[in-house]
Structure formats: C-alpha cells, structure tokens
N, CA, C and O of each residue as an XYZ file, in Angstrom:
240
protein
N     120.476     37.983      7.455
C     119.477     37.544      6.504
C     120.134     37.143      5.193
O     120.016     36.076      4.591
N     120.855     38.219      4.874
C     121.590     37.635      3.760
C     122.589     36.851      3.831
O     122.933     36.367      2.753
N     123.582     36.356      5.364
C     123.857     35.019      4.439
C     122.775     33.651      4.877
O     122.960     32.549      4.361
N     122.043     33.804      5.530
C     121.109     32.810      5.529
C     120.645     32.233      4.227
O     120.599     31.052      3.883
N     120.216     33.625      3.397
C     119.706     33.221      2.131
C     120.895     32.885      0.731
O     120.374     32.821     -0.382
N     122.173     32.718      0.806
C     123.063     32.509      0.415
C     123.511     31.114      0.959
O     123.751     30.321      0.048
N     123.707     30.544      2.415
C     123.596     29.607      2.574
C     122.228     28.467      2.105
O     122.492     27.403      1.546
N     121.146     28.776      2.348
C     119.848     28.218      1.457
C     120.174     27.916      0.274
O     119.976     26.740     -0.033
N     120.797     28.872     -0.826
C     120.992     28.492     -1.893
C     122.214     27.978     -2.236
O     122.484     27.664     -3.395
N     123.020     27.861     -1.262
C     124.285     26.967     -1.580
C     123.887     25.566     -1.532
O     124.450     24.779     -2.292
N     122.540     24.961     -0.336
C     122.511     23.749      0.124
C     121.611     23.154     -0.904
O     121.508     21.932     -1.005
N     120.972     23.960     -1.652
C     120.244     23.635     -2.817
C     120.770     23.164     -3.723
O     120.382     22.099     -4.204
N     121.940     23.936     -4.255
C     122.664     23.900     -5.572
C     123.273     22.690     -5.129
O     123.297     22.007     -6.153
N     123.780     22.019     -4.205
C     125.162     21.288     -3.392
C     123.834     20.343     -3.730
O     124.290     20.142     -4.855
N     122.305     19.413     -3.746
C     121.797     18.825     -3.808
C     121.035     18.721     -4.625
O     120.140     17.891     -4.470
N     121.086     19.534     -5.843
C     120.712     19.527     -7.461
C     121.824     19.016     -8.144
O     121.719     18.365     -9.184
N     122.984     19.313     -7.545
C     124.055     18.515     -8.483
C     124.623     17.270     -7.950
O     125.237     16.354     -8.498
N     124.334     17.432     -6.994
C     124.522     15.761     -6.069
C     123.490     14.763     -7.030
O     123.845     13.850     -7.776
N     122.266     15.194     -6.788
C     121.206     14.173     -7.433
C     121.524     14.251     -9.027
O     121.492     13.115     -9.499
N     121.740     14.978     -9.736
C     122.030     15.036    -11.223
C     122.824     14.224    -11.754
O     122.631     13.477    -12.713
N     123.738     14.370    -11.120
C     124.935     12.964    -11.157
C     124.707     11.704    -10.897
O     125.475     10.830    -11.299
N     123.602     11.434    -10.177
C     123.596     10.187    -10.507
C     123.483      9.202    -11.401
O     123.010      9.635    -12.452
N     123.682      8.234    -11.422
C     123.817      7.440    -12.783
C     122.564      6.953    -13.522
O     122.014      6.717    -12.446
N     121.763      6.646    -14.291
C     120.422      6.407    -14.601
C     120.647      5.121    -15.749
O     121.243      5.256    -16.817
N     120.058      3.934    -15.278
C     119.912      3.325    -15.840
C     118.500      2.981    -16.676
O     117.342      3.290    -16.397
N     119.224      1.960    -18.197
C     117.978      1.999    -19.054
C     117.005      0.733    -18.340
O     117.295      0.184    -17.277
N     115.999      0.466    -19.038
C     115.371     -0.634    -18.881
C     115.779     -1.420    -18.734
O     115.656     -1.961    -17.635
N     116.682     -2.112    -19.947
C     117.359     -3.146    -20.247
C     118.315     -3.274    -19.300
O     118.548     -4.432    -18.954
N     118.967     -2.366    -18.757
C     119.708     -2.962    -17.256
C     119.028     -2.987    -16.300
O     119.640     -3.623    -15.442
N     117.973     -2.614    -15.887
C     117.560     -2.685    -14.845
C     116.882     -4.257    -14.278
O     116.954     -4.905    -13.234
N     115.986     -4.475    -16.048
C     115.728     -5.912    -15.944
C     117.007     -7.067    -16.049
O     116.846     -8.122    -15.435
N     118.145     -6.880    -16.750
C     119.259     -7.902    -16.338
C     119.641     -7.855    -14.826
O     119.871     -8.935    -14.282
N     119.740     -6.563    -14.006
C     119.677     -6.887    -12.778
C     119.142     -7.575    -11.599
O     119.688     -8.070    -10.613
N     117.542     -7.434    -12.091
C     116.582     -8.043    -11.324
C     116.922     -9.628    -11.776
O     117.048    -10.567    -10.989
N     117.026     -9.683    -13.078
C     117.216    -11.434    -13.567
C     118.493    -11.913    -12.340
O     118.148    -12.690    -11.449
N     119.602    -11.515    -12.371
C     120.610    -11.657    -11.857
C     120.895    -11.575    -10.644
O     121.978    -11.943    -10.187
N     119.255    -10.708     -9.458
C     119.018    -10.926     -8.342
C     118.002    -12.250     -7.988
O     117.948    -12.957     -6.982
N     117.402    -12.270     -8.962
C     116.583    -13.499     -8.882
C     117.480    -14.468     -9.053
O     117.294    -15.321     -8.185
N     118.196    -14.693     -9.625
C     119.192    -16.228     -9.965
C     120.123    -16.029     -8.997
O     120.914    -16.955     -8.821
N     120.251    -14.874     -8.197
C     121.492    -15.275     -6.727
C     120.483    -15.520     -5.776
O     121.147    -15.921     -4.820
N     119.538    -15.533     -5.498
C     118.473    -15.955     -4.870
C     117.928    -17.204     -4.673
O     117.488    -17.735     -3.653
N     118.048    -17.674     -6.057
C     117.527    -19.319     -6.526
C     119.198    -20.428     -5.916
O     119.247    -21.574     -5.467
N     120.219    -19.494     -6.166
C     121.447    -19.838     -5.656
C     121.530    -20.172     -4.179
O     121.841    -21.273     -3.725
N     121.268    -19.275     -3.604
C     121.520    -19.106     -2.129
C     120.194    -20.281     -1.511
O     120.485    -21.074     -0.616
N     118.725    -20.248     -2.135
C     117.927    -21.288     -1.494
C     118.623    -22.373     -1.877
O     118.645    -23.077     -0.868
N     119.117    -22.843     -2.607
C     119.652    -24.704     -3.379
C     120.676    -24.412     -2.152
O     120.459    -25.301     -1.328
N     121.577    -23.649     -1.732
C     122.182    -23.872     -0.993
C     121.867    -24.386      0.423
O     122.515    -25.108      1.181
N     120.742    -23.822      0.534
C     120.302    -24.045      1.970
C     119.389    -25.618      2.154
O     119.271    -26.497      3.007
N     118.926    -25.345      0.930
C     118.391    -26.861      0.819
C     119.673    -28.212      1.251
O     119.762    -29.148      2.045
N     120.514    -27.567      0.146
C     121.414    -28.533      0.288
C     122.582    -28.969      1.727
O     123.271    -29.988      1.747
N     122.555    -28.156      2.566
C     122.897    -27.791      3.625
C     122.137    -28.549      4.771
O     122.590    -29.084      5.782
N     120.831    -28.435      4.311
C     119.705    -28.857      5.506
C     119.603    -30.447      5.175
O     119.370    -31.124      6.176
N     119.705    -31.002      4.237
C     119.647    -32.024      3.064
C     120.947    -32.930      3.996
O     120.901    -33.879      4.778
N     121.776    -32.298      3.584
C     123.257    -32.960      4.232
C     123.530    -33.422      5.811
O     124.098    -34.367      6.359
N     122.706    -32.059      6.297
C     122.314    -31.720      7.499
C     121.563    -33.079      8.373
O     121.799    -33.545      9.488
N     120.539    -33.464      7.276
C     119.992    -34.310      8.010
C     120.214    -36.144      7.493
O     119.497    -37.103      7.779
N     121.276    -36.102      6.794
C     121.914    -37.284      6.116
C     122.684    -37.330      7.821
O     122.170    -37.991      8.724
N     123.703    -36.678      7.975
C     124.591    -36.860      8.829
C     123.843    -37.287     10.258
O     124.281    -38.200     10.958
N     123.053    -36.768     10.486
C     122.050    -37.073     11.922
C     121.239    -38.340     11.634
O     120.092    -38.362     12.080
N     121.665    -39.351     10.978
C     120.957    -40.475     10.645
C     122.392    -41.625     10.076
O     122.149    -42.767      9.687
C-alpha cells in the first residue's frame, strides 16, 4: 500500500513539473504566429495555383 501511494505521488509530481515547464506564450506571439501561419498558407495555395496554371499551359 505504501509504495503504491508513493508511486501515485511520484507520477503526479513527475506531471506537475512536466506541465509547469512549459513555455507560455503572450498574446502578441501567439497572434504573430497565426499571421505567419496564415501567410505560409496564402504561400503554399499561389503555389499550387501556379503549378496547376503551368500545368495546364504545357497540355496545350
């Protein structure tokens, strides 16, 4: 029983300080991120456009 309840509280402590550590970002990064997922996004469609675009130049 007792080390059950010693193990319990090891796996606790081992996942209060796991999560504590993580890094926390402010607002202000969180929204430059999203900006900066949205504009690799807008990236990657022009690409495909341009791909499909080319795509169908060559088949003509």
């Amino acid at each position: 029983m007792r080390k059950s309840l010693f193990m319990f509280l090891f796996c606790l402590m081992t996942i209060g300080i796991a999560l504590s550590c993580r890094e926390e970002k402010s607002t202000g990064e969180k929204i430059e991120e999203g900006v900066e997922d949205i504009g690799d996004g807008i990236e990657d469609g022009a690409e495909e456009v341009e791909d499909a675009v080319e795509d169908v130049a060559d088949d003509h």
